[in-house]
C-alpha positions in Angstrom: 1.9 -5.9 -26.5 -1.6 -4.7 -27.2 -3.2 -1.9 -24.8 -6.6 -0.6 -25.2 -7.9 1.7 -22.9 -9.8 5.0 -22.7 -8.1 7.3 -20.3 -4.6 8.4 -19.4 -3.7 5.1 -17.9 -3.9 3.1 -21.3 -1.2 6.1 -22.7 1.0 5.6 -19.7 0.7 1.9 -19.8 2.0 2.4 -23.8 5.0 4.4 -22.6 5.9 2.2 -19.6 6.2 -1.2 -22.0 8.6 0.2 -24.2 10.3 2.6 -22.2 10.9 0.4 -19.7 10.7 -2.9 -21.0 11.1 -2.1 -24.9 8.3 -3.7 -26.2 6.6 -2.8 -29.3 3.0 -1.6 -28.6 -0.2 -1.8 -29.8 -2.6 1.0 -28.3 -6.2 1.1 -29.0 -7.9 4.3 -28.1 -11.4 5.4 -28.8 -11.9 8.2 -31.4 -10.6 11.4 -30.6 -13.4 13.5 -32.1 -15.5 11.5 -29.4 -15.7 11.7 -26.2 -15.1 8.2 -23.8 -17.9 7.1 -21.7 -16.7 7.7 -18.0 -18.9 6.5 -15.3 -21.2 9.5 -13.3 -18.4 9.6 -10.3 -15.4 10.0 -12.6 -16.8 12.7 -14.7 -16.6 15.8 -13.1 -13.0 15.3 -12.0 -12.0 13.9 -15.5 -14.0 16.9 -17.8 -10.8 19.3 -17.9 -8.1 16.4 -17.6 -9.8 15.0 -20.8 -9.9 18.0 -22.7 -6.1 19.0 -21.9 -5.1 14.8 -22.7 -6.8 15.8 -26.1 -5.6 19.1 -26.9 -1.9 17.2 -25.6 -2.4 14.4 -28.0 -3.4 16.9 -31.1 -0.4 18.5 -30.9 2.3 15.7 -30.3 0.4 14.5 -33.6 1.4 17.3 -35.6 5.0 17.7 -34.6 5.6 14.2 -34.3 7.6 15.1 -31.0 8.0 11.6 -28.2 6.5 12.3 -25.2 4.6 10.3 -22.6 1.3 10.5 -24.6 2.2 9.0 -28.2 5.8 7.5 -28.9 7.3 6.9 -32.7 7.5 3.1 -32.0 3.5 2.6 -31.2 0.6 1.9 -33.5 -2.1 3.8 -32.5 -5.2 2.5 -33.7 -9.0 4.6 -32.6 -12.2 2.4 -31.7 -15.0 3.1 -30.2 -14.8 -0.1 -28.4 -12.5 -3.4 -28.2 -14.9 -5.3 -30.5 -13.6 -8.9 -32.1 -12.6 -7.5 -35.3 -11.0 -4.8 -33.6 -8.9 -6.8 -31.4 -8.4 -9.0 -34.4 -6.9 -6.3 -36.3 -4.7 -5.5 -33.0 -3.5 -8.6 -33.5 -4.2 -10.0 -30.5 -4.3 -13.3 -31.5 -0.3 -13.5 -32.1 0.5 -10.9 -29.0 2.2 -11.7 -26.1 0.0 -9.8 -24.3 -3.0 -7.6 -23.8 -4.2 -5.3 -21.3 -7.3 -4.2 -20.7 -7.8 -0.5 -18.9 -11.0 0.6 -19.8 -12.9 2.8 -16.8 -16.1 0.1 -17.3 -15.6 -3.4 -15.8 -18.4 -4.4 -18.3 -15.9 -3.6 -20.9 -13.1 -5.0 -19.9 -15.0 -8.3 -19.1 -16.5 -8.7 -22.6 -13.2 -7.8 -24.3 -11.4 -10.8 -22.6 -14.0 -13.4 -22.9 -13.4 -12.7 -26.6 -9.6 -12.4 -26.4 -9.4 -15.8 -25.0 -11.1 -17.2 -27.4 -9.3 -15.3 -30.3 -5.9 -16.6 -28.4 -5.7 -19.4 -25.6 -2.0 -18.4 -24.9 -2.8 -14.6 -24.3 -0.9 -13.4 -21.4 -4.3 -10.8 -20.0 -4.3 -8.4 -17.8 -7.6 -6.7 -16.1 -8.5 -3.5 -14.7 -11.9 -4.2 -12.4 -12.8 -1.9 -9.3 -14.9 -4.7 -8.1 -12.3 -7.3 -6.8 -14.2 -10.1 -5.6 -15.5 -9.9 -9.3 -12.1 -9.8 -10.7 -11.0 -13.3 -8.6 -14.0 -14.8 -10.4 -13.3 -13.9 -13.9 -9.4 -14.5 -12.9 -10.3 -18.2 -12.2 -12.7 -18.3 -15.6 -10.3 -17.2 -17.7 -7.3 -19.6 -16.6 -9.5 -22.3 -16.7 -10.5 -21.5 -20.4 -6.8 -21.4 -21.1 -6.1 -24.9 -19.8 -9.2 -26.1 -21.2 -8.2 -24.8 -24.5 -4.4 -26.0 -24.4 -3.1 -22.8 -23.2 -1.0 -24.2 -20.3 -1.4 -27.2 -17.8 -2.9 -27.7 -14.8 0.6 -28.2 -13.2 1.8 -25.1 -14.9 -1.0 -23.5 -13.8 -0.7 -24.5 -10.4 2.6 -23.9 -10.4 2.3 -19.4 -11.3 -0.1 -19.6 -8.3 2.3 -20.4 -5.8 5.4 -19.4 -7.4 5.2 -17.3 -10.6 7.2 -19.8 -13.2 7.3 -20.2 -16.4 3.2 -20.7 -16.5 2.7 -17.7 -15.4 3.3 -16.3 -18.9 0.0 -17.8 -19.7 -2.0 -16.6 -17.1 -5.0 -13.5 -16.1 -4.6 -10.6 -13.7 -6.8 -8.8 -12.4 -5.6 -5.3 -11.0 -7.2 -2.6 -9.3 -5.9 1.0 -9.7 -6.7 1.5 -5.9 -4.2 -1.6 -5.0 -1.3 -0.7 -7.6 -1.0 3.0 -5.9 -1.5 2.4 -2.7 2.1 1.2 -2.1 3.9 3.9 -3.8 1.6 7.0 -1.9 2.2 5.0 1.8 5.7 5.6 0.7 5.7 9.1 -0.5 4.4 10.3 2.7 6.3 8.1 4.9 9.6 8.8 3.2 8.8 11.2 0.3 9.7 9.2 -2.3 8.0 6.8 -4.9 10.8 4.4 -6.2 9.3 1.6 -4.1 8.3 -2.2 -4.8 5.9 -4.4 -3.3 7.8 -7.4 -2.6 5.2 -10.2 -1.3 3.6 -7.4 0.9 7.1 -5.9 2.0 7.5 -2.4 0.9 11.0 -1.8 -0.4 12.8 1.7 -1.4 15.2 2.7 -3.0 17.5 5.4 -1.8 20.2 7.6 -3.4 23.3 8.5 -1.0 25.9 11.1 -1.1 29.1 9.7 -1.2 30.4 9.1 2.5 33.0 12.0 4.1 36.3 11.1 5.0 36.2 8.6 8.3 32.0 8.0 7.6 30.4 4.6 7.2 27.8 4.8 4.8 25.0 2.3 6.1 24.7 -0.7 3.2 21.0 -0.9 3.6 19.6 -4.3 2.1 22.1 -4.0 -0.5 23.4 -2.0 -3.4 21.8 -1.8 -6.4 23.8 0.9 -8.2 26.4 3.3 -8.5 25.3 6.5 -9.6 27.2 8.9 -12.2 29.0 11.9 -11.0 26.4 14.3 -12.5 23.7 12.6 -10.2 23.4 15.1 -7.5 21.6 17.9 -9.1 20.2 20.6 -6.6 17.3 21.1 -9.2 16.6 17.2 -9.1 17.2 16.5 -12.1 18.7 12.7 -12.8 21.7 12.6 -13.9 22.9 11.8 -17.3 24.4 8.7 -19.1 26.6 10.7 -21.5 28.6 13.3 -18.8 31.1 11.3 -16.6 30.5 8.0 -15.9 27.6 6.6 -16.1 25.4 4.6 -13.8 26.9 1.4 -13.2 23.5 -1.3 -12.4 24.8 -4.2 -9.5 28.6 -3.8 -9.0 29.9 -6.1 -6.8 31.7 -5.8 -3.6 35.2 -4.9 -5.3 33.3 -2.0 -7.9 31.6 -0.7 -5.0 34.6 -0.3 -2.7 36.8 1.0 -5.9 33.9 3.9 -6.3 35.3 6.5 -4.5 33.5 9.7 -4.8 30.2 8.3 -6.3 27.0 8.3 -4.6 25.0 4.8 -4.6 21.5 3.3 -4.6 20.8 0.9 -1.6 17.6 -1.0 -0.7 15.7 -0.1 2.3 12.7 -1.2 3.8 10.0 1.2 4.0 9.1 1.6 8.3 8.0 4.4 10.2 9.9 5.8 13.1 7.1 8.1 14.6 5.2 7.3 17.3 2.3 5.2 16.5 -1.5 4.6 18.0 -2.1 1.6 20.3 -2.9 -1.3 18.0 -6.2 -2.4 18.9 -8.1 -6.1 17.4 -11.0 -5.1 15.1 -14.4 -6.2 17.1 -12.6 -7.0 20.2 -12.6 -4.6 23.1 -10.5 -4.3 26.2 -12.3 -4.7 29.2 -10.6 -1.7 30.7 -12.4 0.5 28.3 -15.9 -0.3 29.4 -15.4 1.1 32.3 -13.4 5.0 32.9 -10.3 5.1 35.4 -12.2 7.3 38.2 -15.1 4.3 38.2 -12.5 2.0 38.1 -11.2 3.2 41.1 -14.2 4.0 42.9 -15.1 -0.2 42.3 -12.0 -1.2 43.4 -12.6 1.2 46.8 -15.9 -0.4 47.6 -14.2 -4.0 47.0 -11.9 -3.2 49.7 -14.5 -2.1 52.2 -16.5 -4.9 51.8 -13.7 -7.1 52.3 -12.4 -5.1 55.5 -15.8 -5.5 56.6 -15.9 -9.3 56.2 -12.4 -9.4 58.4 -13.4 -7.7 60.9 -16.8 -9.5 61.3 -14.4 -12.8 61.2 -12.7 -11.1 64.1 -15.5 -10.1 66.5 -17.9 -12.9 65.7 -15.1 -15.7 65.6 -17.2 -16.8 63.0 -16.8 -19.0 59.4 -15.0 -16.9 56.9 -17.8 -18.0 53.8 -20.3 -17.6 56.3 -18.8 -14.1 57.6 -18.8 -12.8 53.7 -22.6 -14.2 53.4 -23.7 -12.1 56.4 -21.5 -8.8 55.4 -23.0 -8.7 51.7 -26.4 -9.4 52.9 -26.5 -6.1 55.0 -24.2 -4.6 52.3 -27.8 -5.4 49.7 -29.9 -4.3 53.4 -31.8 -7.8 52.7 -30.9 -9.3 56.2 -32.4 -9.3 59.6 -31.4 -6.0 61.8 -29.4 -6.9 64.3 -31.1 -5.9 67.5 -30.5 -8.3 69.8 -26.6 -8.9 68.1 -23.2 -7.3 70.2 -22.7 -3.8 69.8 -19.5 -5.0 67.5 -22.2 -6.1 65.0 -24.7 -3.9 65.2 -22.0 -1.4 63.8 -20.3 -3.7 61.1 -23.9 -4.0 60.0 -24.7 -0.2 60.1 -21.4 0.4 58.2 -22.4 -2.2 55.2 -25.8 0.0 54.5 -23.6 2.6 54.3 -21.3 1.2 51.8 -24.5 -0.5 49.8 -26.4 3.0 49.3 -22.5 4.2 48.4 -22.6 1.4 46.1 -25.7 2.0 44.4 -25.0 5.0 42.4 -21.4 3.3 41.1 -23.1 0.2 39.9 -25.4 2.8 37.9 -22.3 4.9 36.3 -21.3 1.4 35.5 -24.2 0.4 33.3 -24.5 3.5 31.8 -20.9 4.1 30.9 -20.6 0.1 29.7 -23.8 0.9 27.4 -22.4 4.3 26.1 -18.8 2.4 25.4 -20.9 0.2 22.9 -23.0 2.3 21.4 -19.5 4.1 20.5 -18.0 1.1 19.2 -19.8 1.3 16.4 -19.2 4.8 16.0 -16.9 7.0 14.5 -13.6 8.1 17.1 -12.7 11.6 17.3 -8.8 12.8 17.2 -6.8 12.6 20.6 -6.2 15.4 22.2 -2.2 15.0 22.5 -2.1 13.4 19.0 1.0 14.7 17.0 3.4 13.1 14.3 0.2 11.1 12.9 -0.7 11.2 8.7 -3.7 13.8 8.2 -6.1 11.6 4.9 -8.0 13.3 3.0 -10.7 11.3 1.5 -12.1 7.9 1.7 -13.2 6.4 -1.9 -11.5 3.6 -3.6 -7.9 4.9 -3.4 -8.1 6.2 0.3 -9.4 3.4 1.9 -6.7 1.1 0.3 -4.1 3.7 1.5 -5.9 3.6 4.9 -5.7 -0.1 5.8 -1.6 -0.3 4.2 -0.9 2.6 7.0 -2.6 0.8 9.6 -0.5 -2.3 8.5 2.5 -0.6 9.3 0.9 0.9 12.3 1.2 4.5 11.8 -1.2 7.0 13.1 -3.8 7.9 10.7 -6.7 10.8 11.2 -8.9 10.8 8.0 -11.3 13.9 6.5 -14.2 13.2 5.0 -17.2 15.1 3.5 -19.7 12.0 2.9 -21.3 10.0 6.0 -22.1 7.1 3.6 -18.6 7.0 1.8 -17.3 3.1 1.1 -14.0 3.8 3.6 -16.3 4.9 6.7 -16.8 1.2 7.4 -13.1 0.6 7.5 -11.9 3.2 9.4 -14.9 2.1 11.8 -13.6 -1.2 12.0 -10.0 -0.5 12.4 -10.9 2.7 15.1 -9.3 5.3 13.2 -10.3 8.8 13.9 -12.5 10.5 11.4 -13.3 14.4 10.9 -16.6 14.2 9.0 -16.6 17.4 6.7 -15.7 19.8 3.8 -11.9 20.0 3.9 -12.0 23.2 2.4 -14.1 24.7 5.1 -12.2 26.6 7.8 -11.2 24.6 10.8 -11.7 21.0 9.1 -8.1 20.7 9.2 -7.3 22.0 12.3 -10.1 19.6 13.8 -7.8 16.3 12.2 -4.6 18.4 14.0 -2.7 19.1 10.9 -0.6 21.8 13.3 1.2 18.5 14.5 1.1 16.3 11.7 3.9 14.8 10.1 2.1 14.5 6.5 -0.8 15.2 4.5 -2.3 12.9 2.0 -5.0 14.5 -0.1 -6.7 11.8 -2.2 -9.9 13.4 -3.1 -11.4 12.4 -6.5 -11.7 16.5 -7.4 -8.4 17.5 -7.9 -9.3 21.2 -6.5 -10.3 20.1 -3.2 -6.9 18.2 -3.3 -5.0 21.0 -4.1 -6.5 23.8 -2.0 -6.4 21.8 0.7 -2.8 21.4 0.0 -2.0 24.9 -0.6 -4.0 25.8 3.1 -1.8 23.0 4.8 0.9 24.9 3.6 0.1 28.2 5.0 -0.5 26.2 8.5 2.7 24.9 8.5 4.9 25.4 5.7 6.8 22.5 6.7 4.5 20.3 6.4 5.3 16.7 3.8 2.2 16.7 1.2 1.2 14.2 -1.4 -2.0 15.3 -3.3 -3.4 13.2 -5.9 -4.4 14.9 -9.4 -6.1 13.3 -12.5 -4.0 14.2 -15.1 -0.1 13.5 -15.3 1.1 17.0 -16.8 -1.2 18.8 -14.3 0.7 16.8 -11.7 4.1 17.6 -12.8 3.0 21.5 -13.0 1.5 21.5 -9.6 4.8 19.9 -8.5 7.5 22.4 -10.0 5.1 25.3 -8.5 4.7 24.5 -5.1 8.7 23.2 -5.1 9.3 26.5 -6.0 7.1 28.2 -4.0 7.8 26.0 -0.4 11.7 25.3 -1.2 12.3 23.9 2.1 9.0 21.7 2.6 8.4 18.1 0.6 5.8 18.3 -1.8 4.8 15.4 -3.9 2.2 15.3 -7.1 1.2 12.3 -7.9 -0.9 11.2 -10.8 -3.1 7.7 -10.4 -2.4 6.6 -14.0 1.7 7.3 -13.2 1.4 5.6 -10.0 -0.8 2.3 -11.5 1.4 2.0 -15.0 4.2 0.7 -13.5 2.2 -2.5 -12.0 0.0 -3.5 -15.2 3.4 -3.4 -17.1 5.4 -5.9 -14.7 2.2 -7.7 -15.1 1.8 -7.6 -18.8 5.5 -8.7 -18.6 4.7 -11.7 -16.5 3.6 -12.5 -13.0 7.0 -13.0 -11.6 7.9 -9.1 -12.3 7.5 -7.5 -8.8 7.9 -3.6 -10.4 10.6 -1.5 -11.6 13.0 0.9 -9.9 14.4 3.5 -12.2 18.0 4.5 -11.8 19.0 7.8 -13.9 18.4 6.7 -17.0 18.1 3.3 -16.6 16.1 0.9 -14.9 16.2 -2.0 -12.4 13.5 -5.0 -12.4 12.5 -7.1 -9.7 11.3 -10.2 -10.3 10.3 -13.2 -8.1 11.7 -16.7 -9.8 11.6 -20.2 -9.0 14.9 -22.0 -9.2 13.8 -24.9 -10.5 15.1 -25.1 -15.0 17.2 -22.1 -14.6 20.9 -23.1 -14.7 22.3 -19.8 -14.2 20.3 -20.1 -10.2 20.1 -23.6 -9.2 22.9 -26.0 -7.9 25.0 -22.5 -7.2 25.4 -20.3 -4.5 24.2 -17.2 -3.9 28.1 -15.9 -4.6 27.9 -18.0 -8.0 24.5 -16.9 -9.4 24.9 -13.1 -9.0 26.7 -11.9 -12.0 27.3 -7.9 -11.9 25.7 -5.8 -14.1 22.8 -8.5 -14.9 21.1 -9.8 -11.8 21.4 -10.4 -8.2 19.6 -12.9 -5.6 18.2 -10.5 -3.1 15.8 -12.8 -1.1 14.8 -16.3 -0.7 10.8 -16.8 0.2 10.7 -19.2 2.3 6.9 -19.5 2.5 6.8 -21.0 -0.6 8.7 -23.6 0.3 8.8 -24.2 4.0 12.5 -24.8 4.1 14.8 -22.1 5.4 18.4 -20.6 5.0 19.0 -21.2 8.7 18.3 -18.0 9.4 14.5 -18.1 10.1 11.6 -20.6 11.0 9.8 -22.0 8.1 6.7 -19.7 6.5 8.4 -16.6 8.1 8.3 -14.8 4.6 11.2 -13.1 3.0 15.1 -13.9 4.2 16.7 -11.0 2.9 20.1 -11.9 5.2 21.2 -14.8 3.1 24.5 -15.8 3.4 26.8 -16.5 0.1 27.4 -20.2 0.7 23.9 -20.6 0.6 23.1 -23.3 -2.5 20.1 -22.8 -4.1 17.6 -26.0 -4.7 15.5 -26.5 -7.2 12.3 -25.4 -5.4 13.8 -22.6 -3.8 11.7 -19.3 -4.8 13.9 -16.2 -4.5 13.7 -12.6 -5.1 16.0 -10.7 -7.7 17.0 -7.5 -8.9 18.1 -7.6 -13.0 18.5 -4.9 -15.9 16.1 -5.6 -18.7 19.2 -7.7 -20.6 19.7 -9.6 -17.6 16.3 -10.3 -16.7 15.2 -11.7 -20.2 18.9 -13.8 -20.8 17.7 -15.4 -17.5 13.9 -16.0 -18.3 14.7 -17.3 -21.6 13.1 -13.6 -23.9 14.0 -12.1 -26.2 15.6 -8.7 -26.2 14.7 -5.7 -27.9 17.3 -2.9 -28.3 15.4 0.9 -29.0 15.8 1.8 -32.8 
């Protein structure tokens, strides 16, 4: 695997491949005495986080210690930029892979085109910010691979829709903002970020106490693991492989009811139980918000009178009913004839309709003007409820935030976003979807309190200035000390320092650190890996892969049941997608998504695309790789 990159992520990425998936590594990285171009908005956020990475990567150098930044088993080569020759002398052009991280989509661009070239078969991986873009270039590069012999067109066909074996040879394109999003909408919704995006689905995974005498621990999904007895660690710490016994990766039904005393690992899905705004169809609005409740009411009032007028000139006239409603709106509009020489009966009828036209006039005017002020504020930014409460309190909406935004208003939770910049790129979104919006400096006093953060259930700060992010934190806290918070920081150590602090500090509140480049690793590895890799849970000190796989030419899957293909300890079927098929497991209609409830006799066919959990061995005996074991 080759990585070249010029910020933290390319390092994490490094780590992640063969910590994770053991693969031997290639990392280019531009010259350490230099320092890497960073476009105008990432610099002032990035000047410190640089300097420390550096100062980091000098000392892990001379000690020749592992750590997250350089590892014994990669090659670290230094270039100012991912030229031919340099990629050449990468050896990209017998790689399995190469990703491509630099901060500059220019870069990155230039860099594949070449690759390509240098190796039809490359398995390339993208970071672009502009994603429209990025499912241009996707599309290029493919088709240079098939044009070049790389793969076919029915294999290439075939890791669009279902992620087979062409999807080895294939290009992704992956945007930092769309690889964290997930894993933050998680941390605030249930504090944690061992989640996976499973075909939109957002899956967690959560460790349990062992149950108390006469309890039923609730199964979840299913279970993925059994922890070791050393796994519940007040400090939270994960527990260890060599004390007790260790982590035991899908047991089966028998293991799982033998472990007595051992906590487990079960798959939820990720929801949200608190109560959420009243869903509402971008660009279409309700008729009954045109108009307020009092004006409705005074409307339907004069619609009354005018009809009690018509019945009773039926009554006293004896005349037509259409004709009776003609004569009762003209004097209701005072465009008829006065009734001088008319009974006394009408005379009054028609006395009483002026009344209830000059009664009218004035309601007909609160109409226009309140239907005219309900559009100009369509447009326009909403203001928090007043009774709002158990909503998530944003901060910030640049690339990151607005992706976070629209996956919280997917799972309809209550969102009320801060923001210093009118002209920021996430105003139009939150516009469109009518999500309230504070419009200032967070770290002024009462910005906060305007977005209700008093009765908020979590705080996301996703700033790109890592100060804002953590004052704002740190003022949340002495609101309510309670409160969940996730802030986002540049640099990874910074993160994990931040973290232990305000643990420390706020023992009984959830506090979460999260770094972009640890959040975004995890995704360009399982796509490095493949297109079928979903993401990685880790478990202690190992760690589960999901994958999405297509029956068809795996033995070990089709013809069986789902009883016969899950072998303990090396995969599991979790889910069939029945989408990509349009056939179901009896259980659902056909292109209803994910059926996660599959029963054991069902028999897999041959174009059956499923969802599985696997250990690294597992997964790579069943895809048909090879296996590395760490030296």
């Amino acid at each position: 695997m080759v990585v070249c990159g010029d910020d933290g992520l390319a390092h994490r990425l490094a780590t992640e491949l063969r910590g994770v998936y053991r693969e031997q590594v290639v990392l280019v990285v531009p010259p350490s005495r230099s320092t890497p171009p960073q476009p105008m908005a990432g610099r002032a956020r990035a000047a410190s986080a640089a300097l420390f990475g550096r100062m980091v990567t000098a000392v892990n150098r001379g000690t020749g210690g592992s750590d997250d930044t350089l590892v014994p088993d990669e090659r670290v080569m230094e270039a100012a930029e991912p030229s031919e020759a340099v990629l050449a002398d990468a050896g990209v052009d017998r790689a399995a892979a190469l990703a491509l991280v630099y901060d500059d989509d220019e870069t990155n661009i230039r860099a594949a085109l070449t690759a390509r070239r240098l190796n039809p078969r490359l398995r390339l991986v993208l970071r672009l910010y502009n994603r429209r873009l990025g499912q241009h270039i996707e599309e290029l590069l493919d088709q240079a691979a098939e044009v070049a012999g790389g793969t076919s067109a029915g294999h290439r066909g075939d890791q669009r829709g279902h992620g087979g074996h062409g999807a080895d040879i294939a290009t992704t394109v992956l945007s930092d903002a769309d690889t964290t999003a997930p894993a933050l909408v998680a941390t605030a919704l249930v504090g944690t970020s061992k989640v996976v995006d499973a075909e939109g689905l957002l899956l967690r995974a959560v460790e349990r106490r062992p149950p108390r005498p006469g309890e039923v621990a609730d199964p979840g999904l299913c279970t993925l693991a059994l922890l070791s007895a050393t796994s519940n660690d007040p400090a939270g710490a994960e527990g260890s492989e060599d004390s007790g016994d260790g982590p035991q990766l899908l047991p089966d039904a028998e293991a799982v009811a033998a472990a007595t005393g051992r906590g487990t690992v079960v798959l939820e899905q990720v929801s949200y139980s608190g109560p959420p705004l009243p869903a509402r169809r971008a660009g279409v609005m309700p008729f009954a918000s045109l108009f307020s409740a009092r004006l409705r009411w005074s409307l339907a009032g004069l619609v009354a009178a005018v009809v009690a007028l018509a019945v009773a000139l039926i009554l006293v006239t004896d005349d037509h009913p259409l004709h009776a409603i003609y004569i009762t709106l003209l004097d209701l509009f005072a465009i008829n004839d006065p009734a001088v020489d008319a009974p006394l009966g009408q005379q009054v009828l028609q006395l009483l309709s002026g009344l209830v036209g000059l009664l009218l006039l004035p309601v007909l005017l609160a109409a226009v003007l309140e239907a005219l002020g309900t559009f100009r504020t369509a447009s326009a930014l909403r203001k928090p409820p007043r009774g709002l409460s158990g909503h998530v309190v944003l901060l910030g909406l640049g690339k990151i935030g607005t992706r976070v935004l629209t996956r919280l208003r997917e799972l309809h939770i209550p969102v009320v976003c801060v923001e210093a910049d009118p002209e920021a790129r996430g105003m139009a979104v939150a516009r469109r979807l009518r999500v309230p919006v504070v419009v200032g400096d967070v770290t002024q006093e009462g910005v906060l309190e305007s977005a209700k953060i008093h009765r908020a259930d979590a705080l996301l700060a996703l700033t790109s200035i890592d100060t804002t992010n953590l004052e704002s934190v740190l003022y949340a806290r002495s609101v309510r000390p309670d409160l969940r918070a996730v802030l986002r920081l540049y640099d990874d150590d910074f993160a994990k320092a931040v973290y232990r602090t305000l643990r420390t500090a706020h023992p009984a509140a959830l506090t979460r650190s999260r770094s972009v480049s640890h959040l975004a690793a995890p995704a360009f590895a399982g796509a490095m890996m493949g297109r079928q890799i979903l993401g990685a849970i880790p478990v202690e000190r190992r760690v589960l892969l999901f994958a999405a796989v297509v029956v068809d030419g795996h033995p070990q899957l089709e013809g069986r049941t789902v009883a016969e293909a899950f072998r303990p300890g090396a995969w599991r079927v979790l889910a069939l997608d029945t989408a990509a098929r349009g056939a179901t497991a009896g259980a659902e209609p056909p292109g209803s998504g994910l059926v996660w409830d599959l029963p054991d006799t069902y028999v897999l066919r041959a174009g059956d695309r499923v969802v599985l959990a696997a250990t690294r061995r597992g997964l790579a005996e069943l895809l048909g790789r090879r296996t590395r074991s760490p030296r």
